[in-house]
C-alpha positions in Angstrom: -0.2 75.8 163.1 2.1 79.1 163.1 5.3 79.1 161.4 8.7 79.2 163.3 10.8 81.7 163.1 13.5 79.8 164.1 15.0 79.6 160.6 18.4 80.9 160.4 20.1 82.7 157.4 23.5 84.0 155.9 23.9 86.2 153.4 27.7 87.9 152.4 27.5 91.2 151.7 30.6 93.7 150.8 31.3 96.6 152.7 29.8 99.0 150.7 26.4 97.1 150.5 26.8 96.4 153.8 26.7 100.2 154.9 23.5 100.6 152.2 21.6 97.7 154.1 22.2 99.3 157.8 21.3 102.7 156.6 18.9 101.3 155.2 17.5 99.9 158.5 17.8 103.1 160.3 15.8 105.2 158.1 12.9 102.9 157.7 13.0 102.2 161.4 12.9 105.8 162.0 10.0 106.4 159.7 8.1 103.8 161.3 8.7 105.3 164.7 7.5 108.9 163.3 11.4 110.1 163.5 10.7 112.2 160.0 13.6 114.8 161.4 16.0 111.6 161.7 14.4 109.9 158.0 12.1 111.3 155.9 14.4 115.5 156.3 17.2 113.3 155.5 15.9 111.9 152.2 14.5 115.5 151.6 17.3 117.7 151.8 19.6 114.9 149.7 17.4 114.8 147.0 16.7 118.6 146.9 20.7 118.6 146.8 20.7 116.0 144.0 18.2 117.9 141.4 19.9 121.0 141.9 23.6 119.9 141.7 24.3 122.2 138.6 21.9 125.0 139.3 23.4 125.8 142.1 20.0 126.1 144.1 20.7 123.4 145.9 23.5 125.1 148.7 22.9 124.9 152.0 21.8 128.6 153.5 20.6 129.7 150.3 16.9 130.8 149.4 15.7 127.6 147.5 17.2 125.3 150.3 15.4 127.6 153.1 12.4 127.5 151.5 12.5 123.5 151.1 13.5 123.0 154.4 10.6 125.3 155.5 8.2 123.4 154.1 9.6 119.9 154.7 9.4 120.7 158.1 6.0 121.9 157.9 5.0 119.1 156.3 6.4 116.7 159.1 5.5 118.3 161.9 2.2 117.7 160.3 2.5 114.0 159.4 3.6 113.7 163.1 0.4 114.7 164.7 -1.7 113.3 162.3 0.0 110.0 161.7 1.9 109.2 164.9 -0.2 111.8 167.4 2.7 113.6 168.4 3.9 117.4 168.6 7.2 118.7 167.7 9.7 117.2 168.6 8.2 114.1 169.6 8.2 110.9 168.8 7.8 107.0 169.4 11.0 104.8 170.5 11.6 101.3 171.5 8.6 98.9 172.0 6.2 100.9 169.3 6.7 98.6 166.7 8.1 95.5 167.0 9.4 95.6 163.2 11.2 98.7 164.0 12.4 97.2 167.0 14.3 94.4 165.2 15.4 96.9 162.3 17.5 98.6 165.1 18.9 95.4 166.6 20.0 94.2 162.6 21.1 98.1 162.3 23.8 97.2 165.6 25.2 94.6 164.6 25.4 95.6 160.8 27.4 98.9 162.2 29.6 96.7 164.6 30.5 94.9 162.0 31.6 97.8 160.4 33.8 98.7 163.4 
């Protein structure tokens, strides 16, 4: 017998946590869907940022932050072709994944909330 998934929930958030939860939606759904650019760059370049907050190596334009983004890149146009089988600049959208399907649905309504 298969389990309905009818079941309804409510859970309060604040606004803050809020904001985490939905950005937290788009960025999985985006990884899922082989959006690295839009997810996995993202988390890149903020962390980069974050470890080199007092060295300074961590600016935007500079050589450190080329060279990371360089190889980020690299490194998901690779992932792309070998994990999603797509070139540059492709990628999957609605009805790959039914998971990130509802992620972006929750994601809506989470940022209209918000409105």
């Amino acid at each position: 017998m298969e389990k309905s998934n009818d079941k309804q929930f409510t859970i309060t958030l604040n606004e803050r946590q809020l904001k985490v939860l939905a950005y937290a939606c788009r960025m999985t759904g985006r990884l899922i869907l082989g959006q690295l650019d839009c997810s996995l760059q993202e988390c890149c370049e903020d962390a980069f940022e974050k470890i080199h907050k007092d060295d300074g190596l961590g600016k935007f334009g500079g050589q450190s932050w080329n060279m990371m983004e360089s190889l980020v890149d690299l490194s998901i146009q690779t992932l792309r072709k070998v994990c999603w089988g797509v070139e540059y600049w492709e990628n999957h959208g609605i009805g790959f994944s039914d998971t990130a399907d509802i992620l972006l649905d929750m994601r809506k309504v989470m940022e209209h909330a918000l409105w």
